[in-house]
N, C-alpha and C positions, 0 to 999 in steps of 0.2 A: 321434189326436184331441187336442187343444190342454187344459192342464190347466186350469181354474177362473179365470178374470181374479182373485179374488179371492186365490188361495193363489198366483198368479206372485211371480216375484220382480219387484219394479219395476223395478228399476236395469237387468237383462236386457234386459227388454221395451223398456226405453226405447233401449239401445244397439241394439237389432235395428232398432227405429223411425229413430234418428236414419242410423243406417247405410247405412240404405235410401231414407230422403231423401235423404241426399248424394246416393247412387248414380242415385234417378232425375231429379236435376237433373244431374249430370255426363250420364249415359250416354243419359237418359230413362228414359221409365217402362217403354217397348216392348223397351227394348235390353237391359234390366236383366234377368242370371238370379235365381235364387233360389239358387243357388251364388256369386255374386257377392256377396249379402248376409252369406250363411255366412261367406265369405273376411274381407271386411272385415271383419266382427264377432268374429271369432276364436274365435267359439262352433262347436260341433259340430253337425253337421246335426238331430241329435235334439232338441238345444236352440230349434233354429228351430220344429220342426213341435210343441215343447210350448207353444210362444205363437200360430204363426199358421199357418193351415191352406195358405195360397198366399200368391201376392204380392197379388192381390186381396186378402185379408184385410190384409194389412200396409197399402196402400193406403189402405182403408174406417176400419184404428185411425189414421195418422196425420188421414184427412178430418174423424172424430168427436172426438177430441181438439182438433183447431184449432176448429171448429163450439163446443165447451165453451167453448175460451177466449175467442170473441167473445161469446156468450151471456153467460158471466160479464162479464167488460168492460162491457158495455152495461144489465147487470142491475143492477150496484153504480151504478153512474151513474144508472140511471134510479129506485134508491130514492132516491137524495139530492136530484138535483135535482126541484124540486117544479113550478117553473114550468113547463109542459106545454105551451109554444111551444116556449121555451128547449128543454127535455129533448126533445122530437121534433128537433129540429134538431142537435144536441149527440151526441144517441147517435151518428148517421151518420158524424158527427166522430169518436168510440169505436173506432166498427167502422170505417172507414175506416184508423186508427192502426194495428190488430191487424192489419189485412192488411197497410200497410206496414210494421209491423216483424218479421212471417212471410213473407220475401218468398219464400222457398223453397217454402213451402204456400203462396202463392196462384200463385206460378207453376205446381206442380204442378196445383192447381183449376183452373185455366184451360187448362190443357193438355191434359186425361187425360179429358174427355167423349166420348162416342160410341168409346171405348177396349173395352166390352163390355159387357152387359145388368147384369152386379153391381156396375159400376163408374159406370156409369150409373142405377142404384139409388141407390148409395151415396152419387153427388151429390145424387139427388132428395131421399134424409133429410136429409142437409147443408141443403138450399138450403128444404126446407121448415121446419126449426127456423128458419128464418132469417125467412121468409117469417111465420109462425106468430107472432114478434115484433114482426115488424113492423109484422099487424093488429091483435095486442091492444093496443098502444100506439095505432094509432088508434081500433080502439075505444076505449078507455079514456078518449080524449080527446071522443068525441064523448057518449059518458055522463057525461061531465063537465059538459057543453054548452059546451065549449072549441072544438070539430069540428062542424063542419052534417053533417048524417046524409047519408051517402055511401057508397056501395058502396064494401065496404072491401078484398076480391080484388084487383080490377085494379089497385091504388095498390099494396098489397103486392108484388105482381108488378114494377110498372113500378118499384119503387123498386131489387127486388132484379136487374132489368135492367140498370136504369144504372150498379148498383157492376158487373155482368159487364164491362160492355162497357167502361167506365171502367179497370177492372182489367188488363182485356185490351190495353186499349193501351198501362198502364204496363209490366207485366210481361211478354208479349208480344212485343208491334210493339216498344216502347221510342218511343213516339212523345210520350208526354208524361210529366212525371216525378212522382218521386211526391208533389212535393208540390201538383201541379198536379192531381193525381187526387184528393187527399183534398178541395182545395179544389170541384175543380166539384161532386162527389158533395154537401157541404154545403151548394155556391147551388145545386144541384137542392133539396135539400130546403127550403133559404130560401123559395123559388118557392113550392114545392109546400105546406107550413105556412100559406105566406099566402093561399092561393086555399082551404084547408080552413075556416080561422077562421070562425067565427060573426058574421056581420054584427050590429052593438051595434042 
């Protein structure tokens, strides 16, 4: 059993983490052992199983760590900027930036779905911290009376769709690049900002 996230050692955990990145962008995530990780990481096998219970586990720490960093990203952003057009349109910019400068995590995100029931979990928490931000900021706006009162689900949803699929063609297919992805992700939301606004 894995000892306390709190009394790990960081530096460890992160080398097990970043190891194992590598590994399931070289090898995949399917092809990758958990002896593979060991290896690379030069740590002993007991070291492994004191941070992470399987490779699923390893998995779900780098998905929730990348999941923080965009949260954070778009959180500092959205205390500063105050204009709440602007800021709904801007964050997507944010997040958009974090996945292209993680291109290793979002290739793995985009890869590793329907991979197994915990890992498919694991996306779900991912993708609902996401989702979760993405209606309080329309709420927010429409208690503002910035937003015409609109079902706020489906727009959440449809927003965190089009970074999937957007995502998936950059890192993926390689069919558009990235800074073609960041851009439509933000005239999606241009669009979408201007059909929400409050008619004067």
């Amino acid at each position: 059993m894995p000892i306390p996230e709190e009394k790990q050692n960081k530096e460890r955990r992160q080398r097990l983490m970043d190891c194992a990145l590598d590994l399931f962008i070289e090898k995949g995530y399917f092809n990758t052992a958990i002896r593979d990780i060991i290896v690379k990481s030069g740590y002993g096998t007991g070291t492994f199983y004191n941070y992470f219970i399987d490779k699923e586990d390893i998995l779900k720490a780098l998905l929730e760590d990348f999941a923080e960093q965009i949260i954070s990203g778009f959180s500092e952003y959205w205390t500063i900027e105050k204009d709440l057009y602007k800021r709904f349109i801007e964050t997507k910019r944010v997040t958009m930036e974090i996945f292209a400068k993680s291109e290793r995590l979002s290739e793995i995100y985009s890869r590793v779905a329907g991979a197994s029931d915990p890992i498919d979990q694991c996306i779900k928490q991912f993708e609902d911290k996401l989702i979760d931000f993405y209606s309080n900021n329309i709420e927010y706006g429409i208690q503002k009376g910035v937003f015409d009162d609109v079902p706020v689900p489906p727009l959440a949803h449809a927003i965190l769709a089009t970074e999937k699929f957007l995502l998936y063609k950059w890192v993926v297919l390689r069919t558009i690049s990235k800074q073609e992805m960041i851009e439509m992700v933000v005239s999606f939301h241009e669009t979408l900002a201007k059909g929400l606004l409050k008619s004067k």
